[in-house]
N, C-alpha and C positions, 0 to 999 in steps of 0.2 A: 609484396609489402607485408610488415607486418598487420595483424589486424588489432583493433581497438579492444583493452584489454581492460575486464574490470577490477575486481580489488583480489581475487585472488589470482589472475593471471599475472598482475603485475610482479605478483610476488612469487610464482610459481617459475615466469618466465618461462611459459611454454613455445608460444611463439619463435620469441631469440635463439631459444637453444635447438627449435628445429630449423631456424636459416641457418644460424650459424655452422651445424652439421654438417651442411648442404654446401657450405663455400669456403671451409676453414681447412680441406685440405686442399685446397689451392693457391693459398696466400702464402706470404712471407713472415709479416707480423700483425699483430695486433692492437693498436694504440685506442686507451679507453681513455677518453676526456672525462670524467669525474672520480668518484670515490663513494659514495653515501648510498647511492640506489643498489637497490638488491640485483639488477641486472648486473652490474660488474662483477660479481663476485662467482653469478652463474656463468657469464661470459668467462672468467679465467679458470674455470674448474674444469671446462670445454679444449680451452687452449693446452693445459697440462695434460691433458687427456688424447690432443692430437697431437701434441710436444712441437708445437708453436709458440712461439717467442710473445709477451706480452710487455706492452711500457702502459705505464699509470701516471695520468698529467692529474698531478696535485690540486695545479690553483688555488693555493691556499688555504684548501679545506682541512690540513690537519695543520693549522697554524693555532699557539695556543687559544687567543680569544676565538676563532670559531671553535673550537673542542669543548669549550665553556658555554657554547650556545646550546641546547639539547644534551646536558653534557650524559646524564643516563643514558639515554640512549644509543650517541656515539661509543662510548665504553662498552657497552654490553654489544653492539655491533662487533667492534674489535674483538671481541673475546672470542664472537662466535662465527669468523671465519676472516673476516676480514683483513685481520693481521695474517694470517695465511696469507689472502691474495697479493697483500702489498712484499711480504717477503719473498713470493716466487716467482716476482717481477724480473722481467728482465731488465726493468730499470724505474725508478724514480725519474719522472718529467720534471724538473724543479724551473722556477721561472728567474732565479737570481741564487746567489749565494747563502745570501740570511735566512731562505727558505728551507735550506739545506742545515742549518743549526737552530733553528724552529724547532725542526722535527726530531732530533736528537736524541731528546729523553723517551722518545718511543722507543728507540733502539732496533729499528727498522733494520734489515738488512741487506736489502737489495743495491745494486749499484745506483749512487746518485747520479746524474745527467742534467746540466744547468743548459735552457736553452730557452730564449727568452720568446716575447712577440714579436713581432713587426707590421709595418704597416707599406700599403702599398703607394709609392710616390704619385707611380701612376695616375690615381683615384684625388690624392691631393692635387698636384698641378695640371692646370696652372688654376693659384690662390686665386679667389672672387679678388675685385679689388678694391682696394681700403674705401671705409665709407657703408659697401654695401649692406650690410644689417644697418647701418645706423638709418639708412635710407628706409630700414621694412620698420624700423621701431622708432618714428621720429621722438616720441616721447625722450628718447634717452638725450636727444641733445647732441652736443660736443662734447661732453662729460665723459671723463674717464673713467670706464667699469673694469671692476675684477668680474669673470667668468667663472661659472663653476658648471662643468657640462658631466652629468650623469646622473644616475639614481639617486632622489632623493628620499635616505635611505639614512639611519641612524647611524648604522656603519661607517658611512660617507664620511661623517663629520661634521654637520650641517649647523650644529651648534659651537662648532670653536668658529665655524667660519662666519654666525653672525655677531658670537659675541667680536673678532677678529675685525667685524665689518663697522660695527657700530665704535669704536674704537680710533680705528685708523679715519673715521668719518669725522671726528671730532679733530685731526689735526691734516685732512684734505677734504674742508664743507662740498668741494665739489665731485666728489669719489659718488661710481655707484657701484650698485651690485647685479649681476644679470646671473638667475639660474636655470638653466635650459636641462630639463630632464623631466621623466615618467616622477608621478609622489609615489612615493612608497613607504608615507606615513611620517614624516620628517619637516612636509610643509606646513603645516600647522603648528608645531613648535617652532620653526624660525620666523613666521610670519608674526607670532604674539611674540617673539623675543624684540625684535626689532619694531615692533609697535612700540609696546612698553618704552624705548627710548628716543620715541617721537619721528625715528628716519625710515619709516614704512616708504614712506613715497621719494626713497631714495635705491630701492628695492625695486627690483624687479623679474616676477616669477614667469616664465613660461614653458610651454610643452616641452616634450621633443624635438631635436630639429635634426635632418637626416643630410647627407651629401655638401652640395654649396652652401647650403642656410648653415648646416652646423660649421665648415670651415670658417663662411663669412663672418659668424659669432667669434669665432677664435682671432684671427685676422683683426677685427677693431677692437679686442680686446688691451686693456695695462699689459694682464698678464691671465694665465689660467690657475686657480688656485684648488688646491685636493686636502684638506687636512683631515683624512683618512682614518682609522683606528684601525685599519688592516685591509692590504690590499696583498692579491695574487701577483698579478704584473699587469698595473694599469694599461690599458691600450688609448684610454682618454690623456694621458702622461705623453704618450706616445704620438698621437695624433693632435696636439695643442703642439708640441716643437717640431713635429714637421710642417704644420704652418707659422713655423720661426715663430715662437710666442714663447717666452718667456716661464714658467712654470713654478709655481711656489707649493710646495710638497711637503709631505709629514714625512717623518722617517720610516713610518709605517706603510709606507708606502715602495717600503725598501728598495731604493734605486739611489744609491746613493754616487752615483755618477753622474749624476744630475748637477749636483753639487763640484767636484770633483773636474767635471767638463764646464764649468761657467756658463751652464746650459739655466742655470734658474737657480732656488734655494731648498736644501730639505731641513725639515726644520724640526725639534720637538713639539709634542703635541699640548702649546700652549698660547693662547690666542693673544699675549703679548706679543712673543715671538712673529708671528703672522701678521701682526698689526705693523712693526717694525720692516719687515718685508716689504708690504705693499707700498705704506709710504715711502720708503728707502726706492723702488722705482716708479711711482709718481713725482718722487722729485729731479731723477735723474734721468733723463733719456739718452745721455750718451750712453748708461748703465743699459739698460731694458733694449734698445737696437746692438749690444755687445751680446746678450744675453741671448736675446734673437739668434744672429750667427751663430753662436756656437750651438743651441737647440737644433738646426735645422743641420749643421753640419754633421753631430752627433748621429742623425736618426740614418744621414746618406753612407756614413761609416760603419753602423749595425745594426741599426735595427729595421731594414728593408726587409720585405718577406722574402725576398731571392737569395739575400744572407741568412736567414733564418732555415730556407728550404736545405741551400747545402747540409747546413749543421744537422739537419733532422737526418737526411742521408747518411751522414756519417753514425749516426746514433743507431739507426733501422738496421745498416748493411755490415757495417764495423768500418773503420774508416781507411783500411786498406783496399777495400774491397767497393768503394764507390765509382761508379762509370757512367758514361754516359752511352745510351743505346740509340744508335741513329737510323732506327727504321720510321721512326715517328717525325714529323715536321716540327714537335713543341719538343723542344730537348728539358722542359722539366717534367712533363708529363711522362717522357720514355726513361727518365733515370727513375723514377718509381715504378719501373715493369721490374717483375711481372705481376704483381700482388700485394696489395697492401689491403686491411679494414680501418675501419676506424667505428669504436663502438662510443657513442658520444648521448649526452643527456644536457637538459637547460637545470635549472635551478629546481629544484625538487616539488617546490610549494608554486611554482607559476602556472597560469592559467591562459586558455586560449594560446596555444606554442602548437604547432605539429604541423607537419603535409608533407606527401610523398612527391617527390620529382626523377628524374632521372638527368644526367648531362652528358653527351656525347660528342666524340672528335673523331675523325675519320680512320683512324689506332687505337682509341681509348673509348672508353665506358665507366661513367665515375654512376653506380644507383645510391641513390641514399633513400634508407626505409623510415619514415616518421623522423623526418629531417626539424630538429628546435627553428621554430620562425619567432621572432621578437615581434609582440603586436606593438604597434606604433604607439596607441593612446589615442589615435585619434582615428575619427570614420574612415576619413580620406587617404592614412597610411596603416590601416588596420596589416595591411599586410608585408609591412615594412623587413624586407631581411635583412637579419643580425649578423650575420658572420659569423665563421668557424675559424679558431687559430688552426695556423701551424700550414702542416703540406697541403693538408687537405683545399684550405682557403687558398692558399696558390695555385693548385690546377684547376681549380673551383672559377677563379678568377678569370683564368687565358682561357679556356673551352669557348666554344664560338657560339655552340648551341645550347640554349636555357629554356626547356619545358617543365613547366607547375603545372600541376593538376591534382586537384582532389584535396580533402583537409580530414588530419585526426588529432586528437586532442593529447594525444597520449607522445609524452616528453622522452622518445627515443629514437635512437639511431644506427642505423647499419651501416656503414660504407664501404662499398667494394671498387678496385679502381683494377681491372684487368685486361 
């Protein structure tokens, strides 16, 4: 495991770049889920040095508004190696197409590769059934609420969705609003926004909610609403239409098949627009059970993780060259032998994130070194796990056996799958 690293090991990355020596001429590729920490840049300097193949998953860290957040900083990064490592990629991760003309005026040069999330059905069905949140929140009534399930977070959009809220409340008195996520400093402006026009106790703020409670929430939901200022590739998008729910999106939230598939609305980012949305299916329920079907039909046509797993396949291997290997009993576990990493990090600035596990199958050995855990927010699911996109969370998921143990603080990861 790696060991807990202070302020100049983080940046030194002594630890990393001695596992990684140690297991890198073994692998195949290398896929580093972020961009910004100094470990990636020592991770791919390693790679080109054993002439191992490296992909870089974006998530829309070099989208312009995040480049504008820290923007010194990110600049002066780029200058001083960074853009190197995104050029000697062997691929751009991109999560949709606009992410790929985002990034443009960088003038990157690595192959782009468009390959989005997925979610697993599995894990969805079978849906709680209707009713059940309204049953844990009787407060809400019969009342039809708009959903808004994630970070609340400035980013998010939390102010078009209440001025949006307060709005469409004026021509459906009986609309509510339900925000189910962690604060991350965003509750207190919508809380005074929507005081200020008298419909606070039409509002309704709570935690997190994990598994059944979060689907149950989407399930009695109008619809799930995101008016975003920038997203990577929502996985809350994702997981509101696979529980057939409807979805009213920003454009910035680049998915514009959403739109496209009669799967929900993307909208610009103007709280008219959104107010006209929601009412348009609060009045319509033949509209909003159409809208339904085709979201849930959507996610069973691409966006399953076992369609997303192939795709990654073909990205890793080159797509002549994918196979499947039948000495293993899990045929997605054995089409990624013999080696894969995955060198992954949570958000730079988050706290309380890390613990070392390992997961094993009777052919395979997936170790992850200071694996990102999502604390819950709350005592009782302080130890709530986040998920990992892509391959990784696919064989992460089928493996039979799951041992935790141990916790460090420190927001990195290894993965070896051999």
């Amino acid at each position: 495991a790696l060991p807990a690293q202070g302020k100049i090991g983080k940046v030194m990355q002594g630890a990393l770049k001695a596992k990684l020596r140690e297991i890198l001429p073994s692998v195949d590729a290398v896929h580093m889920h972020g961009v910004w920490e100094p470990m990636y840049m020592a991770a791919a300097r390693l790679c080109r040095e054993f002439k191992k193949p490296y992909f870089v998953i974006l998530n829309g860290m070099l989208h312009p508004w995040s480049l504008s957040q820290k923007k010194f900083k990110k600049q002066l990064m780029l200058s001083l190696g960074l853009r190197r490592m995104l050029n000697h990629a062997a691929g751009l991760h991109l999560g949709n197409s606009d992410e790929a003309k985002q990034i443009e005026p960088l003038g990157l040069t690595s192959k782009k590769i468009i390959l989005p999330n997925g979610v697993f059905l599995e894990e969805v069905d079978p849906l709680p059934s209707k009713g059940t949140f309204r049953a844990d929140h009787p407060e809400l009534e019969n009342d039809p609420y708009v959903l808004f399930l994630g970070r609340l977070h400035y980013k998010k959009g939390l102010d078009y969705l209440g001025q949006s809220f307060v709005m469409a409340q004026k021509r459906c008195p009986n609309l509510r609003l339900v925000v189910v996520g962690p604060d991350n400093g965003a509750r207190k402006e919508l809380m005074g926004m929507v005081a200020g026009h008298g419909v606070e106790d039409r509002v309704h703020v709570y935690g997190p909610k994990f598994g059944a409670r979060k689907y149950a929430a989407l399930v009695d939901s109008l619809c799930f609403c995101l008016p975003s200022r920038q997203e990577g590739f929502s996985v809350a998008v994702l997981e509101a239409m696979a529980s057939a729910t409807p979805v009213v999106i920003s454009d910035q939230c680049f998915f514009p098949e959403v739109a496209t598939s009669h799967a929900g609305h993307v909208l610009p980012l103007k709280s008219e627009a959104f107010s006209d949305a929601i009412c348009e299916l609060a009045a319509s329920e033949d509209k909003r059970l159409a809208m339904s079907k085709c979201a849930r039909e959507l996610i069973e046509k691409k966006y399953t993780w076992q369609e997303v797993a192939r795709q990654s396949l073909e990205m890793y291997r080159g797509k002549d060259r994918v196979h499947a290997v039948s000495h293993t009993r899990n045929p997605m576990i054995a089409a990624l032998i013999p080696a894969m990493i995955i060198v992954s990090c949570w958000h730079p600035g988050a706290r309380g994130f890390g613990s070392e596990f390992s997961i094993q199958d009777d052919d395979s050995q997936m170790v992850m070194l200071d694996r990102q855990i999502r604390q819950a927010h709350t005592k009782r699911r302080r130890r709530q796990q986040n998920g990992v996109a892509g391959v990784a969370q696919l064989v992460e998921h089928q493996l039979p056996k799951l041992n935790v143990a141990g916790s460090n603080p420190v927001t990195r990861s290894v993965w070896k799958l051999a």
